[in-house]
Residue, then its C-alpha position, 0 to 999 in steps of 0.5 A: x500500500x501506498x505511505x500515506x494509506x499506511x500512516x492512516x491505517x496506523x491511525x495517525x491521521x488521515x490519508x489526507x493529512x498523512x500526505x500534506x506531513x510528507x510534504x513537510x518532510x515529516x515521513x522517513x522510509x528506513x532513514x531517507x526523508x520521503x518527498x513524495x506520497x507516490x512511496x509504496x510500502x514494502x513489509x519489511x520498510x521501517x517507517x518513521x514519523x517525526x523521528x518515532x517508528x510507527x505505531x503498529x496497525x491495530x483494529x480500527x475503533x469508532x465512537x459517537x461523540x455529542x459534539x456541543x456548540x462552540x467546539x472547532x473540529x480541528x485538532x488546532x485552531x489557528x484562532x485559539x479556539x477550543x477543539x473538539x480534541x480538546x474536550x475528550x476524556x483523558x486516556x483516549x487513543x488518538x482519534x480523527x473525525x469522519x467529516x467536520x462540524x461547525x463551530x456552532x453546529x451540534x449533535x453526532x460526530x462521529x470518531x475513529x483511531x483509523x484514518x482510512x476509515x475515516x476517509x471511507x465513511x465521509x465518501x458521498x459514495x457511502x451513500x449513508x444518509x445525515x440527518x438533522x434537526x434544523x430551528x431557523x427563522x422564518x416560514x416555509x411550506x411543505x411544497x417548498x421543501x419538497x422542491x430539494x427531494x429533486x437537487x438544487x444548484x446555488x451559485x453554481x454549486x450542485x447540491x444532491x437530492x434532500x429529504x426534507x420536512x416539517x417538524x413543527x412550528x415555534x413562534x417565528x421559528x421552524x423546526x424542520x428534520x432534514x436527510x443529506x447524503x452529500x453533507x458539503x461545506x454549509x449545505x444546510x445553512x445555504x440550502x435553507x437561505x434559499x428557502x428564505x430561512x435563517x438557521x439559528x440551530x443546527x443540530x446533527x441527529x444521525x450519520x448512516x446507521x450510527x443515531x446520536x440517541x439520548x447521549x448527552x453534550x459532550x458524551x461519548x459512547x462506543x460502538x461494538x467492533x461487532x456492530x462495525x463489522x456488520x455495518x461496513x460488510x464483510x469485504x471492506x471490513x476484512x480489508x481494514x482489518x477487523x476480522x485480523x488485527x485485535x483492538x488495543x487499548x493501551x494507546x494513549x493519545x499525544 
């Protein structure tokens, strides 16, 4: 496999990131810096990150988070915000997100030590659906969120078909629950301005079959290797390693 897939298997980061430290000469194969992502690696390569061998592949773990209000999802924030990294228990391995939410937006994240799943869920080839309960301000019709169940394109951007319905009604504010399968950069919020619609919270209650339930802020819970298993299919978790490679416990997060 490829360096960067291995670095994302080890649970480092995502692939993603794992490419932007070989650009700055972070990644060494048995003592040569690599300047490349194009490395493949052998069994008998000796991979090191920032001077440290990398840690061996381990089953991959996935967690529901709540994530609250106010929390950057970024392991830094150059503005000095609090992350959601930050706010974990102590004692959790080393976990990437799959996707991002907003600053203000709240509800299920979910967390994984693998950076290839990771990668895998966030796909809009995945094909799970996100759910969200949305409150913003104005009116909206039926009819008129039934026009997003056939796509929309805003300012050039195409945005996929949306299931989307009224909730119930709140003074001059909306509850709407709405179904996404793309989840691109503020879609929710562009796709209700549109609508004529201000949202004012934006809360995530699903991600595929993974639901945030009665967690409450700031809790986390995780999911059974064996339900993983069943949710991902035979074929893509045997190529992650469930069936192979035991969960650890021990890794500590830097």
């Amino acid at each position: 496999m490829r360096i960067a897939k291995a670095i994302a298997h080890a649970g480092l980061c995502s692939r993603r990131d794992a490419e932007r430290w070989i650009g700055e000469g972070r990644v060494a194969v048995n003592g040569t810096v690599l300047n490349t992502p194009a490395y493949v690696v052998k069994p008998q390569d000796r991979i090191t990150v920032d001077g440290k061998p990398l840690p061996e592949a381990e089953a991959p773990r996935l967690w529901r988070y709540h994530k609250p209000k106010g929390l950057v999802t970024s392991h830094k924030d150059p503005q000095g915000r609090k992350t959601v990294f930050e706010a974990l228990p102590a004692g959790l391995p080393r976990v990437v997100s799959v996707g991002r939410l907003d600053l203000n937006t709240e509800g299920l994240l979910l967390l994984t030590t693998d950076g290839e799943l990771a990668r895998h869920l966030e796909l809009p080839s995945t094909g799970w659906l996100r759910r969200y309960r949305v409150r913003a301000h104005g009116k909206v019709t039926q009819a008129d969120l039934d026009r997003l169940a056939r796509g929309i394109t805003i300012d050039g951007v195409e945005y996929g078909p949306v299931e989307a319905k009224i909730d119930r009604e709140q003074g001059a504010n909306v509850w709407l629950m709405l179904g996404l399968r793309e989840g691109k950069n503020r879609e929710v919020k562009r796709l209700a301005e549109v609508l004529g619609l201000t949202v004012n919270r934006l809360i995530r209650v699903s991600f595929g079959p993974f639901a945030l339930g009665d967690l409450p802020p700031g809790g986390l819970s995780e999911v059974k290797p064996r339900v993983l298993k069943d949710q991902l299919g035979l074929k893509l978790a045997a190529a992650l390693g469930l069936d192979s490679r035991p969960a650890q416990h021990s890794k500590r997060r830097p």
